[in-house]
N, C-alpha and C positions, 0 to 999 in steps of 0.2 A: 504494500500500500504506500501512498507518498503521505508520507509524516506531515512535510513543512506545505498544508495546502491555504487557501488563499481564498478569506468567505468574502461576498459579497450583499452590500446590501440593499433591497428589495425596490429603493428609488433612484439607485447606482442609477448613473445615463450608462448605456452601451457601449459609445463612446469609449468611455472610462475605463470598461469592464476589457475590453480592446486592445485599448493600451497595456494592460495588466496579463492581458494574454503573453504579450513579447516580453514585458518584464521578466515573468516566473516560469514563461514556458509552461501554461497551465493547459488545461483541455475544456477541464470544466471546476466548477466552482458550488458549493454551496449556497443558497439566498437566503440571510436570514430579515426579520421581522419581529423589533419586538425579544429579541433575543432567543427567537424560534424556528427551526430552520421551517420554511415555507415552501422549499423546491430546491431544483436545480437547475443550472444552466450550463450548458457546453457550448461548445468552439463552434458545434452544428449548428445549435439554436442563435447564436449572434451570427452565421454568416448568412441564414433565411432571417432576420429581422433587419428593421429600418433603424439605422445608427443613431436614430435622434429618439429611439422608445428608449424604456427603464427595463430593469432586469426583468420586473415584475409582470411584463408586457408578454417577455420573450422566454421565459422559464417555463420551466415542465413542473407541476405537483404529483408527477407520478416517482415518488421520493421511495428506494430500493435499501432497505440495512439489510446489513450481513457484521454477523457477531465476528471479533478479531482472532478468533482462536480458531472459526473456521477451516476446514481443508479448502487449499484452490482450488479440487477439483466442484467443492461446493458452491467456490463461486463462478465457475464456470456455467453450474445447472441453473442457478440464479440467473445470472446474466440473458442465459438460453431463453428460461420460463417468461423474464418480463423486457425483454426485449429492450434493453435502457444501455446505453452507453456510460454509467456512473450509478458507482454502488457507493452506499458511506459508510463507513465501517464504524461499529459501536464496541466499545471494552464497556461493560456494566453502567448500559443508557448513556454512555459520553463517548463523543464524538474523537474518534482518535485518528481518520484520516480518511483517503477516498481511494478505490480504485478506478482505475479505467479501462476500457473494452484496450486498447492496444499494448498496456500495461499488464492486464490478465494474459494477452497474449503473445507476450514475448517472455512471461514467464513459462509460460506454460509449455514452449519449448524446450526448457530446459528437463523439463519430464516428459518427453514423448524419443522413440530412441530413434537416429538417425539414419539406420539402414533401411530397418522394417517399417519407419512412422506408426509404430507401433505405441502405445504406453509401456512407462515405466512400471516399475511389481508396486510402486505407492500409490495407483489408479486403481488395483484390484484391493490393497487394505484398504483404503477407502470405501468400495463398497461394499465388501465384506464386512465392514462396521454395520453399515447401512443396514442388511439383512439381519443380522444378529440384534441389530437394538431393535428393529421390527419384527422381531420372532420369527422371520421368515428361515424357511429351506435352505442350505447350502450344502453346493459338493466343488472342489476342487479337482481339476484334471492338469496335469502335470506332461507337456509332451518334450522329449530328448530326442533327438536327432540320431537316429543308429550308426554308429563309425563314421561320425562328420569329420572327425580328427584325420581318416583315409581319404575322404574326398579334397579338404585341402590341400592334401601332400600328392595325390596322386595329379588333381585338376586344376588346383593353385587357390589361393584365397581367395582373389576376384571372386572366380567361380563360385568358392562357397558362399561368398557375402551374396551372389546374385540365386544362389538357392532358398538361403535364410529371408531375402525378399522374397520370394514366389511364395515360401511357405506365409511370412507375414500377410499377404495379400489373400491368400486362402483363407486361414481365421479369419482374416476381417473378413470377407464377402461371404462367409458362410456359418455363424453366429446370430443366434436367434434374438427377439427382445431379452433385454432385462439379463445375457449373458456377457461376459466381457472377458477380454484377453490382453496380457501384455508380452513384452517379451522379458522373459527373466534374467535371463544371461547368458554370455554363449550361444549356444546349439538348443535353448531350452524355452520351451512357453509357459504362459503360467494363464489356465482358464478358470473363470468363477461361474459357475452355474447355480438357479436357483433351484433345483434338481432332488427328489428323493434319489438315493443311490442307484433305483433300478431304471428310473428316465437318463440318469446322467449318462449309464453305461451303454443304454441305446446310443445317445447325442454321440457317445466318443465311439463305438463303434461307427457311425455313421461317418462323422468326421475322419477316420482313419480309412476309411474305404474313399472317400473323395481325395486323401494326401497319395494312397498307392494306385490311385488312377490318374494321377497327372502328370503330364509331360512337362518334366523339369530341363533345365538347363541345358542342351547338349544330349538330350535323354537321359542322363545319368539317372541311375538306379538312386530312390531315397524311400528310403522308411522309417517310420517312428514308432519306439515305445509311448505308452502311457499307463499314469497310475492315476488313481480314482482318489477321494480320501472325503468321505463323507462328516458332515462334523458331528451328528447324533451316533457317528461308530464312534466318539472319541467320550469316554469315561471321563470328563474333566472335572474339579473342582475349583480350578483357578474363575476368581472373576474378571481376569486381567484379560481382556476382549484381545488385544493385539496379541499377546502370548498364545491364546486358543488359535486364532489366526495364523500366526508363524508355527505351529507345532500340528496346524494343519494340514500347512502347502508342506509340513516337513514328511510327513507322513503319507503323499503324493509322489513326493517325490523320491523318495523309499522305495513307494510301489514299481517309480516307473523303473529304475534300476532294477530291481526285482524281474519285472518284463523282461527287459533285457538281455537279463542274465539269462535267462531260461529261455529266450527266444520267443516271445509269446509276445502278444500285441499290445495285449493289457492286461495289468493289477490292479486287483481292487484292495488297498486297506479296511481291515476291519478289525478295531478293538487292538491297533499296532501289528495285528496278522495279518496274513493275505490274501486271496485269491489269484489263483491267475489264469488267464482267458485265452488259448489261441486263434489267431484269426481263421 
């Protein structure tokens, strides 16, 4: 958020507000009244107004908070919902700064990964939060790259960066609502599903039947382990939500090794044991 922003107020001339633009390099501005903020104004709103109105002319009362402790991927869903280029950010009812649509968005690069345009694994704790404080369904699927470490040495890194894209492009175009993916690290995906365990294992056999029908790179041969990891398999007593979260995708991720090893397409965790599935 920008700390040092810049209110204005509600009989400001435009003019003014204008000049104040080049000063601080602002976008948009708070209007207060009264010592209550009454709207907003942006860069938009003063360059469709006439230079001789008042703020109060040209300002929007469709006025957007968003708490400071917030995730950005929360202000992103915000931003999405009310369509407003200016959020103002509240620490316990006081006003402690503003974001803005190009500000969200140049952070938000820095969590999305550069190969795949994929998300960061902090876009999937996010909503894994989400489901768990709504008592909803969750299952993680956890996908590794079979001997991706062969394909780089055999077809070179390019190559494999231009795999690890095709598969990025896969998830994303074929991931249902209310499902999400990022990339984990490496050769590795990390999927949230809102899934009882016996829909999620359909979804990822499905999924895995679309990765070994596709013409990759060169033709090169690719296939992928996965492991499952439901969270009602997970005996927990901790109430630390990101712990349950992380001891989750860990337990996924278990599975998909597990697969692996054994040559199977998927494991399912359950209760820290396993299933395993061939294709």
């Amino acid at each position: 958020m920008i700390k040092k922003y810049v209110v204005v107020n509600a009989v400001d001339g435009l003019r003014h507000i204008q000049s104040l633009v080049l000063e601080n390099n602002c976008e948009g501005f708070p209007v207060m009244e009264d010592n209550q903020i009454i709207g907003i104004l942006t860069y938009k709103d003063l360059l469709q107004s006439h230079p001789n109105r008042i703020a109060a002319d040209a300002m929007s009362d469709h006025i957007v908070y968003i708490d400071a402790h917030s995730s950005i991927w929360k202000a992103k869903e915000v931003f999405d919902a009310n369509h407003t280029d200016l959020l103002l950010v509240l620490d316990n009812k006081e006003l402690v700064g503003i974001i803005t649509k190009s500000l969200l968005e140049a952070e938000l690069g820095k969590h999305i990964d550069l190969l795949t345009e994929l998300p960061k694994s902090d876009f999937i704790y996010y909503n894994a939060v989400r489901f768990i404080e709504s008592n909803q369904e969750l299952s993680f699927v956890f996908f590794d790259v079979n001997n991706f470490g062969l394909i780089d040495k055999e077809y070179g890194h390019i190559t494999g960066d231009i795999i690890l894209k095709e598969l990025g492009t896969l998830f994303k175009t074929n991931l249902p609502e209310q499902t999400y993916v990022s990339r984990f690290g490496g050769d590795e995906f990390l999927v949230l599903t809102p899934y009882y365990i016996d829909k999620c294992y359909t979804f990822t056999q499905n999924l895995l039947k679309i990765i070994s029908r596709y013409k990759f790179h060169k033709n090169i041969p690719v296939s992928v382990s996965a492991g499952i990891a439901e969270r009602k398999a997970m005996q927990e007593n901790s109430q630390n939500t990101l712990r349950t979260i992380s001891n989750l995708i860990n337990l996924a991720s278990l599975a998909s090794t597990k697969a692996k090893k054994e040559k199977c397409d998927l494991c399912i965790a359950t209760n820290y044991a396993s299933r395993t599935f061939a294709g």
